[in-house]
C-alpha positions in Angstrom: 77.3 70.9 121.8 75.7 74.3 121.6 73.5 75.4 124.1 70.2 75.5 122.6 66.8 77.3 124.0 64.9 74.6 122.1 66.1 72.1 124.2 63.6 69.9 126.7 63.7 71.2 130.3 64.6 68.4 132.7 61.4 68.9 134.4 58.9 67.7 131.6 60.1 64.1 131.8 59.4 64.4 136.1 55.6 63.9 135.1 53.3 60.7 135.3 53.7 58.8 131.5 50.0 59.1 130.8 50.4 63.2 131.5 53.7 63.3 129.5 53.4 60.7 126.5 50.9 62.7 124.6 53.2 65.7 124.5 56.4 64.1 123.8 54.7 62.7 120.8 55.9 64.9 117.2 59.4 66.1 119.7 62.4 66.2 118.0 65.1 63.2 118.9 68.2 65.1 118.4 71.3 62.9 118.3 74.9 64.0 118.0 77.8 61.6 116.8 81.2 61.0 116.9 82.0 63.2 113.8 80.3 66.2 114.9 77.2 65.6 112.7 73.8 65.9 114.3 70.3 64.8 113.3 67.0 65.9 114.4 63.9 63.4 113.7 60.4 64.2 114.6 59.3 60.9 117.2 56.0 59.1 115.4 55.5 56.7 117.3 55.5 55.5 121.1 54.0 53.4 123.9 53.3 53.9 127.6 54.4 51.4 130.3 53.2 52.5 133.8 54.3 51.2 136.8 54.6 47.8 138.6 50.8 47.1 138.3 51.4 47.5 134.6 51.6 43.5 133.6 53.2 44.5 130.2 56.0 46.4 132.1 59.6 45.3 133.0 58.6 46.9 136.8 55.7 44.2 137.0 58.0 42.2 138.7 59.7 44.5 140.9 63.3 46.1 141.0 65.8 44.2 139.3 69.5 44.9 137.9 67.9 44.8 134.2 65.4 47.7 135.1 66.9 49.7 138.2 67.4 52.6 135.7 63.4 52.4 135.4 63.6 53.3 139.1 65.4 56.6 138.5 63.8 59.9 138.3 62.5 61.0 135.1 65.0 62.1 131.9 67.2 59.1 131.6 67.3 56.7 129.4 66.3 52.6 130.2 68.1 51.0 127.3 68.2 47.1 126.8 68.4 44.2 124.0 65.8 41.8 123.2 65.9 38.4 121.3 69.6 38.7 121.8 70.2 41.6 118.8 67.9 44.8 118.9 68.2 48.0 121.4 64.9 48.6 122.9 65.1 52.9 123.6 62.6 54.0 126.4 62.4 57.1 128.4 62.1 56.9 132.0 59.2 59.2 133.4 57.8 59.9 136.4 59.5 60.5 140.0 61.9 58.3 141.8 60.7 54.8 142.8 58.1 55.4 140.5 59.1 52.9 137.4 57.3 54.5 134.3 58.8 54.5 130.6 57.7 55.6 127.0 59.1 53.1 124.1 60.4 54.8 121.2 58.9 52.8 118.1 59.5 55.3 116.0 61.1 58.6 114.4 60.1 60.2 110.9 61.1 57.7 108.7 62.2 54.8 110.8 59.3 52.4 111.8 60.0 50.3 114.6 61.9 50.2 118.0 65.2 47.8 116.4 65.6 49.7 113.6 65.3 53.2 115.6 68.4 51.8 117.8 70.0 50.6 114.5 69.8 53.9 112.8 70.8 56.3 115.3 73.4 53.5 116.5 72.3 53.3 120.2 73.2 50.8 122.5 74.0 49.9 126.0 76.1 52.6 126.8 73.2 55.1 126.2 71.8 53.0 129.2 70.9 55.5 132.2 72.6 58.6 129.9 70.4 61.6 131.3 68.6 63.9 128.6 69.0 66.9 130.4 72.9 66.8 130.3 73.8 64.4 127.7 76.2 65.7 125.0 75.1 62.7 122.4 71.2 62.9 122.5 68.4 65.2 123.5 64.6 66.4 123.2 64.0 69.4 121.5 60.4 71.6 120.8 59.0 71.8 118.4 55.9 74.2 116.6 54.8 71.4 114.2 51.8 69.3 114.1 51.1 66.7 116.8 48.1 65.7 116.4 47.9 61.7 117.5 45.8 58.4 117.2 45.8 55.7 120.0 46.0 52.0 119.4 47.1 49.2 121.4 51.0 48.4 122.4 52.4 46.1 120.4 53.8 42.3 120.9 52.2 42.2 125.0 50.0 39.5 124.8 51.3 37.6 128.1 50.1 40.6 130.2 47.1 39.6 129.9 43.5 40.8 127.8 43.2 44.1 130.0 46.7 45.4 129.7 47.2 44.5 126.5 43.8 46.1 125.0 45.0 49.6 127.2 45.0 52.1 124.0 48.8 53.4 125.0 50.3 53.2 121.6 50.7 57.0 120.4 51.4 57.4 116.4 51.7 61.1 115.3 48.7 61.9 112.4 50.6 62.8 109.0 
């Protein structure tokens, strides 16, 4: 891969979600395959889990083998399958010990977090692959629009009214 000035500094994912979610929003995903070919999508849509007091987050629990990588410092990927057949892409943010992570729901022309996976054919080897040194997939700048509405996260209704109602749904305006 080509080094590339564009490319996200390792830093920017070491912030709190709430800080760094509004300006990952309208990023390009960059993801390189097998054959050498690359694509670049524009991310539309996201949503914010914070922390083990979050209800709606895998953390709320505590530490377990499923989300250790949550545990990590920011700029790796938490990877895992749900109902037994779609890859579920978050980003891990935050410092160490600090389990935050920004659900990719969608990119340009790819609604939804299953058919994200699908589509840029992630799985669970992308689980814990950092973004600052990973040769496959990357966050690049970006000098377009990114202008954003909130709205609630999606499919969280056993956390509970208040963490379900939190506005942490991010969709890039068209």
């Amino acid at each position: 891969m080509p080094t590339n000035k564009n490319r996200i500094d390792c830093n920017f994912f070491q912030n709190d979600v709430l800080e760094l979610a509004p300006k990952l929003i309208g990023k390009y995903l960059c993801r390189a395959f097998e054959d050498g070919s690359i694509i670049k999508k524009r991310i539309t849509e996201i949503e914010i889990y914070r922390g083990e007091e979050d209800l709606a987050c895998h953390a709320s629990k505590g530490r377990t083998s499923r989300n250790e990588v949550m545990y990590q410092k920011g700029g790796v990927l938490y990877i895992y399958l749900i109902y037994g057949m779609h890859w579920m892409f978050n980003f891990v943010t935050g410092k160490i010990n600090d389990p935050q992570a920004i659900l990719l729901r969608g990119i340009d022309d790819i609604i939804g977090p299953g058919r994200v996976t699908k589509n840029l054919k992630i799985d669970k080897s992308f689980n814990g692959e950092d973004l600052c040194n990973s040769k496959r997939i990357w966050i690049e700048n970006n000098d377009l629009n990114t202008e954003y509405t909130t709205d609630v996260r999606v499919g969280i209704d056993y956390a509970g009214d208040y963490w379900k109602n939190k506005l942490w749904r991010l969709i890039l305006k068209s």
